[in-house]
Backbone bond lengths (Angstrom), bond angles and torsions (degrees), N, CA, C in turn:
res aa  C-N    CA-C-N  psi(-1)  N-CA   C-N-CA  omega(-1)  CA-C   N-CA-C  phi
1 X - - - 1.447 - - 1.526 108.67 -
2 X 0.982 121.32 135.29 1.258 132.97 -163.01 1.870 114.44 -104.08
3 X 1.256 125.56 98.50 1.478 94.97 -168.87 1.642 105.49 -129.71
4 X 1.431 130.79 130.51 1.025 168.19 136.48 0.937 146.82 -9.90
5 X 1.413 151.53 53.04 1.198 129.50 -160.26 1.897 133.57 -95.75
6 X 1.204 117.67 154.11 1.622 112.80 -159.08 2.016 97.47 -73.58
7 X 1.145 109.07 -179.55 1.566 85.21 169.41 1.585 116.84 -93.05
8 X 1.174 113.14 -17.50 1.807 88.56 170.38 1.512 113.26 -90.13
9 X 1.726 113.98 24.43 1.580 106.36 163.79 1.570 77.20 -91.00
10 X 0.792 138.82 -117.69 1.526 150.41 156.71 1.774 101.02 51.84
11 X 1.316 107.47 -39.52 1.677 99.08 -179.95 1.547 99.65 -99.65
12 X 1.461 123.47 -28.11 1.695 116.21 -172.25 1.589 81.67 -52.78
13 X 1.076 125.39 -79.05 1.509 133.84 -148.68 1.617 107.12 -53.66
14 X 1.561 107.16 -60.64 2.026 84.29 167.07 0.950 119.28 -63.03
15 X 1.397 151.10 20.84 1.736 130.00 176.04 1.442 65.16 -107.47
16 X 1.553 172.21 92.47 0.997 128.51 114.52 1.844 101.75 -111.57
17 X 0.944 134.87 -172.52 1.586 127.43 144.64 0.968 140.12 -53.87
18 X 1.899 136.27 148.52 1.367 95.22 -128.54 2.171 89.92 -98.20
19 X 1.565 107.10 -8.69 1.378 104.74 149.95 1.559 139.58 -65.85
20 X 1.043 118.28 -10.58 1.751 106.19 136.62 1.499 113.33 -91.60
21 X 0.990 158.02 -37.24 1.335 145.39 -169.07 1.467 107.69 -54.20
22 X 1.821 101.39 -38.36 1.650 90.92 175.56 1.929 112.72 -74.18
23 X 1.365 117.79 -23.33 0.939 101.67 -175.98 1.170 128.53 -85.25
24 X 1.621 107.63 -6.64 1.761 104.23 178.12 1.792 95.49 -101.20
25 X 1.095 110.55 13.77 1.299 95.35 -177.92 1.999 95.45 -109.98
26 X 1.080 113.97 -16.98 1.805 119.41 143.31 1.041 113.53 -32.00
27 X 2.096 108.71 -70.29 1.376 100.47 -151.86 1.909 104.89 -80.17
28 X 1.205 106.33 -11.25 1.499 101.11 173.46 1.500 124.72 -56.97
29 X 1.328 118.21 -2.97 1.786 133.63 151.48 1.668 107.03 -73.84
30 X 1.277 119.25 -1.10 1.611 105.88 -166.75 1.761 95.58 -113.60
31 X 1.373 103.56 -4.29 1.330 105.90 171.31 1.764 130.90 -72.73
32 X 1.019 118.16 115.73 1.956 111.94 -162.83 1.039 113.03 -84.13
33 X 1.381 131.32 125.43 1.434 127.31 -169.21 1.785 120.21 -54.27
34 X 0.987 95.00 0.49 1.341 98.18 179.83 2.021 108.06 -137.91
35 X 1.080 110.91 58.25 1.437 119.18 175.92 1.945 117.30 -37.05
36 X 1.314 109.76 -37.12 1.365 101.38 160.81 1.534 135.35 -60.29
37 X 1.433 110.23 -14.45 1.579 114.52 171.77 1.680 111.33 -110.72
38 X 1.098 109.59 10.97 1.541 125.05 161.47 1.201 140.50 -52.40
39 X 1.877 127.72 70.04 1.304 111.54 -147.51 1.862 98.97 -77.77
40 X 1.057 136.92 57.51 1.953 142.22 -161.21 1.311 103.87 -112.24
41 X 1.372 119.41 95.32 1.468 98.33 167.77 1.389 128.13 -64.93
42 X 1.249 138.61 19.27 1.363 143.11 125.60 1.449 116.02 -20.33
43 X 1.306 106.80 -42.70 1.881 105.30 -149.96 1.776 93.49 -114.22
44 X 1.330 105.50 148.77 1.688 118.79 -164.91 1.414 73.87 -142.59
45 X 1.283 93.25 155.83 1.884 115.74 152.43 1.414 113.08 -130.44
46 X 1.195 138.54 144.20 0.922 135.11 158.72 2.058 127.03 -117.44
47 X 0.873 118.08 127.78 1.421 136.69 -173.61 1.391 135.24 -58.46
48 X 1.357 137.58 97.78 1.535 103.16 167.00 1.366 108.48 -165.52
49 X 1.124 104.35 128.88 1.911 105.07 -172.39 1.671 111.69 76.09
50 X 1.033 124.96 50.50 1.637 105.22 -148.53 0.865 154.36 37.76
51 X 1.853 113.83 24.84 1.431 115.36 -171.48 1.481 93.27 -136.33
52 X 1.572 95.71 151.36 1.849 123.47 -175.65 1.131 96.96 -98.32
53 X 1.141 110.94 118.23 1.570 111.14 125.78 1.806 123.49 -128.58
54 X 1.419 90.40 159.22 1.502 97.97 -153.73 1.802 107.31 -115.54
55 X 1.238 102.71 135.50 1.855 103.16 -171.99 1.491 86.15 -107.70
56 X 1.581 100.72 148.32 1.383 113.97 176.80 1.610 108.29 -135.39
57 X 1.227 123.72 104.39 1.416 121.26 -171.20 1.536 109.29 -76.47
58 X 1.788 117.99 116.62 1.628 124.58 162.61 1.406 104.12 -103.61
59 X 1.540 106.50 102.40 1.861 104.18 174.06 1.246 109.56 42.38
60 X 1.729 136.88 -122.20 1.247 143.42 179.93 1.352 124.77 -59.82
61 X 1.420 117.89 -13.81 1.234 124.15 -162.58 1.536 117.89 -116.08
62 X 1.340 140.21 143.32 1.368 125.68 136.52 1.629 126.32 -103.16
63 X 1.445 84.21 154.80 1.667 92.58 178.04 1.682 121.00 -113.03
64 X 0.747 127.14 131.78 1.045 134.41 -155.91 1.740 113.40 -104.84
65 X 0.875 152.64 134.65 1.277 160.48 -129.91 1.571 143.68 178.49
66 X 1.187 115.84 143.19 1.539 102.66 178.94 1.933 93.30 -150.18
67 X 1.100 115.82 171.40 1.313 133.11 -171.01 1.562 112.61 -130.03
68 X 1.326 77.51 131.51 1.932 99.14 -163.50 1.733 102.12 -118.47
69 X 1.468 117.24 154.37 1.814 112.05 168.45 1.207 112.00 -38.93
70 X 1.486 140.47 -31.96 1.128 131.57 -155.49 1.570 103.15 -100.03
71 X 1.248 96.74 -44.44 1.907 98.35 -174.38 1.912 115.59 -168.25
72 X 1.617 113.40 -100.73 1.544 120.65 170.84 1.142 87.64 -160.55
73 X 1.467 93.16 137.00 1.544 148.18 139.75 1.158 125.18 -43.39
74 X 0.998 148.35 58.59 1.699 154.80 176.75 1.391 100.32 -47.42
75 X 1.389 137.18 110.77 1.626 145.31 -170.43 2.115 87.75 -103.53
76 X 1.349 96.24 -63.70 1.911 87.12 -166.21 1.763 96.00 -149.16
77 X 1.331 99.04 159.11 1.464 118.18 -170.26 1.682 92.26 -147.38
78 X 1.886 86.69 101.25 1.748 92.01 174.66 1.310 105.43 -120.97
79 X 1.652 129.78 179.82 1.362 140.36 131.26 1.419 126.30 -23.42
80 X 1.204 112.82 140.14 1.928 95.03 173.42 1.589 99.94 -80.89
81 X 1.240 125.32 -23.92 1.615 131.88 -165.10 1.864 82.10 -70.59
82 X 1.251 116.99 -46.35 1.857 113.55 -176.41 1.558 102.04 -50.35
83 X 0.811 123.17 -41.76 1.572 122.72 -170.22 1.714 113.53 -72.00
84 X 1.615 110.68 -55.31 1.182 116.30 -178.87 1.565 107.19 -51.93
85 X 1.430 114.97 -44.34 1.362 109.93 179.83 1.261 130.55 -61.37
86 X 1.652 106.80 -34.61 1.659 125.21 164.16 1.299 108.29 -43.76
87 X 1.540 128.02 -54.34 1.006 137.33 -167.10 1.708 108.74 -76.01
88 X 1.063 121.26 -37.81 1.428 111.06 168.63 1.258 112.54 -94.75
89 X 1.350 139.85 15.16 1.587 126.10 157.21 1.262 82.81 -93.49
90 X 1.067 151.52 -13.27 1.561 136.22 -151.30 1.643 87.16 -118.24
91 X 1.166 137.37 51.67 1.139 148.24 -147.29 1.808 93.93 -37.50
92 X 1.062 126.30 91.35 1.092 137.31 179.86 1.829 118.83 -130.49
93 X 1.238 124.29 129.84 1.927 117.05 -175.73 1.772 93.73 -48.40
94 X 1.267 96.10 139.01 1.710 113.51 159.32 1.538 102.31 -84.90
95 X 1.659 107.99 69.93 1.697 113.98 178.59 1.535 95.93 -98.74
96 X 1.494 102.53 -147.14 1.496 103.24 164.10 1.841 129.39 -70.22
97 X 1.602 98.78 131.80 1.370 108.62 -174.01 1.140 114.86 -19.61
98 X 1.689 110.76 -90.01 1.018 140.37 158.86 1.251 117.87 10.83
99 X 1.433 126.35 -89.48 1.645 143.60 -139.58 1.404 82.79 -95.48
100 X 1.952 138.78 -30.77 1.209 132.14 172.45 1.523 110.67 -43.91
101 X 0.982 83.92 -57.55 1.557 91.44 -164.34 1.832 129.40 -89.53
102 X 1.682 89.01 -2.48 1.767 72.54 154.84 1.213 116.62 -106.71
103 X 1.161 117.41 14.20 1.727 123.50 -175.58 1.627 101.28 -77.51
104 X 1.820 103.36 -31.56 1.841 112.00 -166.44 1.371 104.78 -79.72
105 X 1.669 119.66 114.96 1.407 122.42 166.04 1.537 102.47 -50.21
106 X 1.276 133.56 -45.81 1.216 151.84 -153.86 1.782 99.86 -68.85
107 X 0.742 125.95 -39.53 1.711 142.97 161.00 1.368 107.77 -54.15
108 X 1.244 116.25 -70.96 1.505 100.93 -175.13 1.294 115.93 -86.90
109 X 1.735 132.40 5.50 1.400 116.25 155.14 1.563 104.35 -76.38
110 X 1.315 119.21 -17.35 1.765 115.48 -176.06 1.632 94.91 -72.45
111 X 1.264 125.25 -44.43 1.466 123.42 -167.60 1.575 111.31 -74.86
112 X 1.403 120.34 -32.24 1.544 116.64 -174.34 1.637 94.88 -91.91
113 X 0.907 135.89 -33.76 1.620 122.42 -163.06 1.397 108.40 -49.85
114 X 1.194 143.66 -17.41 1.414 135.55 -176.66 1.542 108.63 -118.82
115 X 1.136 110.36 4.36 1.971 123.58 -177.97 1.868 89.02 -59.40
116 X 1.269 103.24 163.02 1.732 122.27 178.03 1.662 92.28 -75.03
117 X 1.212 116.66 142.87 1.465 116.50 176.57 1.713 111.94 95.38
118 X 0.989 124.94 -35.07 1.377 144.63 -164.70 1.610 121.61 -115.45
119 X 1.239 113.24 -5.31 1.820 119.18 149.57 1.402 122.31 -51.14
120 X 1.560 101.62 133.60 1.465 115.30 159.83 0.826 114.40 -83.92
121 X 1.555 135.01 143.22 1.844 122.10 -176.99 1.914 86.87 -102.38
């Protein structure tokens, strides 16, 4: 499986230390090439317009994801404290992750703005 990352996954993960980078880049072997038949509560998907994307919880972190012919797409690698906060500036219930956040337009312009195709120069 082949997996990928966009370039602002590529910068979440170097600004971090370089002892987590190795460790979420560990748990990125615990990821199943096929996350929809995944019974792990690790793994969320979230929905919208016909498109997946998939949260993968490492300890403090999520990873964020989508699945390509070859393998996954790594979109962003944040804090879970990054998210909770998303979710309350985005004055939104701190319910379930998941269903929060594909409801937020505001989420997936944060997730596509750095996708290939979708740069500002």
């Amino acid at each position: 499986m082949q997996i990928n990352f966009t370039p602002v996954a590529s910068s979440d993960l170097s600004a971090l230390p370089q002892q987590i980078q190795l460790q979420l880049l560990g748990e990125l072997k615990n990821i199943p090439a096929d996350p929809q038949q995944s019974a792990s509560d690790k793994i969320g998907c979230l929905r919208r317009h016909g498109r997946k994307i998939y949260r993968y919880r490492a300890n403090d972190y999520r990873i964020y994801f989508s699945t390509t012919d070859k393998g996954l797409l790594i979109q962003r690698v944040l804090h879970k404290n990054t998210l909770d906060d998303f979710l309350y500036r985005s004055n939104l219930p701190l319910v379930d992750e998941d269903s929060a956040l594909e409801k937020n337009k505001q989420f997936w312009q944060f997730l596509e703005e750095e996708e290939p195709g979708n740069r500002k120069s």
